[in-house]
C-alpha positions in Angstrom: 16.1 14.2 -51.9 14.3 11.4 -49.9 15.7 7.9 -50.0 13.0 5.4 -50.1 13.5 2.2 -47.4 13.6 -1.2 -49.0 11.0 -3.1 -48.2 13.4 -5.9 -47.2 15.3 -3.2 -45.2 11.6 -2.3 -43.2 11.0 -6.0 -42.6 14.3 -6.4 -41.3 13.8 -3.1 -39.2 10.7 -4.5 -37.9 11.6 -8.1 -37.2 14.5 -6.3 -34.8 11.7 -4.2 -33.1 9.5 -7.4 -32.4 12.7 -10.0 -30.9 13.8 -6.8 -28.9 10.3 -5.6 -27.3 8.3 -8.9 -27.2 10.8 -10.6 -24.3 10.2 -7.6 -22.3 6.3 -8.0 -22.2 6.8 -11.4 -21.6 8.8 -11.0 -18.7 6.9 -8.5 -17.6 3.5 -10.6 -17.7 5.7 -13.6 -16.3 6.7 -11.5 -13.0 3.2 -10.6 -12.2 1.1 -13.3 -10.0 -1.7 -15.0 -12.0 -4.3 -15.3 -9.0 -5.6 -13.0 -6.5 -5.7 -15.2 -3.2 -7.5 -14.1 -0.5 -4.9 -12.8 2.4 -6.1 -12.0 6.0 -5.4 -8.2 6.3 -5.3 -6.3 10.0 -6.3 -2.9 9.9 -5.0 -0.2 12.4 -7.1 3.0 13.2 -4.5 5.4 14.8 -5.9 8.6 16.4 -5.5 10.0 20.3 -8.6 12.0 20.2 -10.9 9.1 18.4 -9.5 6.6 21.4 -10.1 9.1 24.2 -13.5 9.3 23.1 -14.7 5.6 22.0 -11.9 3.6 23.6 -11.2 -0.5 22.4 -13.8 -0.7 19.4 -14.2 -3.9 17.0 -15.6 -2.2 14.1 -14.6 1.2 12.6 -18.7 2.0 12.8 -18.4 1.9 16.5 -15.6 4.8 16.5 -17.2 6.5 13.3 -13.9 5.6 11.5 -15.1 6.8 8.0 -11.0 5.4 6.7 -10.9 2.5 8.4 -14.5 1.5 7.0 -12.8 3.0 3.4 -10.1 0.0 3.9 -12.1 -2.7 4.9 -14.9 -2.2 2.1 -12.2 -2.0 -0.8 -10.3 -5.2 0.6 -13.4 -6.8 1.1 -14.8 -6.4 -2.7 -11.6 -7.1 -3.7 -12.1 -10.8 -2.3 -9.4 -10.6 1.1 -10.4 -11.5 4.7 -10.1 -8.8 7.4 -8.6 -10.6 10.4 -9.5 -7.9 12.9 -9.9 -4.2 13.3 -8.4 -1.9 15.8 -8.5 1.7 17.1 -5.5 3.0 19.5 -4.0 6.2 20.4 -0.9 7.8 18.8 1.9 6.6 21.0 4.9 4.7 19.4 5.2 1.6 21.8 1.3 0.9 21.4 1.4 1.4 17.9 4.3 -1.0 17.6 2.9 -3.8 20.0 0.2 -3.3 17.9 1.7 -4.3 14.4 4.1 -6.8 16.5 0.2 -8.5 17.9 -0.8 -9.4 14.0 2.7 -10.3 12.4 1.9 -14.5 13.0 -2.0 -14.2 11.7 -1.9 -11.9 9.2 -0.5 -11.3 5.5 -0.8 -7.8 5.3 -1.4 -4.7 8.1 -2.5 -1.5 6.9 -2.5 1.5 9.0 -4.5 5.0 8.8 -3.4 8.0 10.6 -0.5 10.0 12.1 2.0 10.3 9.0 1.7 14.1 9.2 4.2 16.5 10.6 3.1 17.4 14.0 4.6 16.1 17.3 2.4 13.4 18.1 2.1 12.2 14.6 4.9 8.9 14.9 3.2 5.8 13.2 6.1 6.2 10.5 8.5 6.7 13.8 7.1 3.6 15.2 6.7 1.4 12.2 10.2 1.6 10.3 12.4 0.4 13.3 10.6 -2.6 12.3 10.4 -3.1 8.7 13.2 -5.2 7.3 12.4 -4.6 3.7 11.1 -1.1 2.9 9.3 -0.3 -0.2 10.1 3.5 -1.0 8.2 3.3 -4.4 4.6 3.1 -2.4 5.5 6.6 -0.8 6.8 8.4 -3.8 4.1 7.1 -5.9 1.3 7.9 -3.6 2.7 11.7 -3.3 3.0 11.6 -6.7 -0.8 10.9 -7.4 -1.3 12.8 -4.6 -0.2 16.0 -6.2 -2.8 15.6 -8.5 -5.5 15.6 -6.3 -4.2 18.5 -3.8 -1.6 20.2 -5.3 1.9 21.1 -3.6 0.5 19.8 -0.2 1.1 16.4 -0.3 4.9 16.7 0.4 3.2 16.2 3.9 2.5 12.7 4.0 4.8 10.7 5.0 3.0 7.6 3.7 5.3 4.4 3.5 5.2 0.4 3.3 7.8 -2.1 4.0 7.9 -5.9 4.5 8.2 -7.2 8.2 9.0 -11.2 7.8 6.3 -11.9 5.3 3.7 -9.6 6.1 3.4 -6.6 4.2 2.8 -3.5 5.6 1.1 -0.1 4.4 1.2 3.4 6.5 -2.1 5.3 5.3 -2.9 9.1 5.9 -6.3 9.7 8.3 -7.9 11.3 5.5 -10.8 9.4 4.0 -9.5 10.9 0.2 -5.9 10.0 0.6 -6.8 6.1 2.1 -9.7 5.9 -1.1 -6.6 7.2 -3.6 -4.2 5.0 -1.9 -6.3 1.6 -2.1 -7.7 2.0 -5.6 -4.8 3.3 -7.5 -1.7 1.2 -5.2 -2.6 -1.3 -2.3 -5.6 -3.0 -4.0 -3.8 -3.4 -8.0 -0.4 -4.6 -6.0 -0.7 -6.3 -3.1 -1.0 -9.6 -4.8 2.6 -8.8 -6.7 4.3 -7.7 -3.1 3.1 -10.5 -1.1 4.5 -12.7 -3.8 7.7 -11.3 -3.3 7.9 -11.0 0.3 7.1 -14.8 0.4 9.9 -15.5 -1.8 12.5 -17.8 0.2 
């Protein structure tokens, strides 16, 4: 036999339901930043062979940098400032003097290349001694979306991000896919929200 619910009993149900969840999308709405400001973002090409055979370039069209090009255009349409571009070779004291050079003029750094496996690959090396806050969330989530695309093989990047004072930083894959996935679907939606943390006193 099926007992019937009082319709007091179903409004009362129902009122519960709305105090309960409707506090939760507020303070979810609350935490997120209402304006996209413009931040000065440094870019970092990383890639020994790409330096050997261009050298110190101002433009990723002068090294044929199809990712670093892939960065700049999506932070550009999304309104942000590029404060400078460069191309170095994989070695962890440049890489780090690198990120260390654009701490004081720049909100964000993103980097593209060497977060693979092999022995010279050491941008996530380089880059971690220095983060003060690290944001494991970017990684897994990336992978995670990542699988989608290529399947079992993205337990290979070791893509991360992290805070350095109040910059924010982002460790990007060379591959022109993984940078496109990574700045539509994480960087581009959330930088707004992590700066606004990271410049919380």
């Amino acid at each position: 036999m099926r007992l019937e619910t009082e319709p007091s009993v179903r409004n009362a149900i129902y009122a519960l339901m709305q105090s309960t969840c409707m506090p939760r999308q507020r303070s979810q709405a609350h935490h997120k930043p209402a304006v996209n400001m413009p931040y000065d973002v440094g870019v970092i090409s990383i890639s020994t062979s790409r330096f050997a055979k261009y050298g110190r370039v101002k433009t990723p069209e002068e090294a044929e940098d199809i990712s670093g090009r892939i960065i700049i255009d999506f932070l550009r349409s999304a309104g942000h400032k590029i404060h400078s571009y460069m191309l170095i070779s994989d070695e962890a004291a440049i890489i780090t003097a690198s990120v260390r050079s654009l701490l004081s003029n720049t909100d964000v750094i993103i980097t593209t290349g060497g977060t693979g496996l092999a022995p010279r690959d050491v941008t996530i090396e380089a880059v971690q001694q220095m983060l003060q806050k690290e944001i494991p969330g970017f990684g897994e989530l990336f992978r995670s979306i990542s699988y989608d695309e290529i399947g079992s093989s993205a337990m290979l990047t070791r893509a991360t991000s992290g805070i350095i004072g109040n910059t924010a930083i982002f460790c990007l894959p060379g591959s022109p896919n993984a940078v496109t996935l990574a700045m539509e679907a994480l960087i581009v939606p959330e930088l707004p929200h992590i700066l606004l943390h990271a410049s919380e006193q």
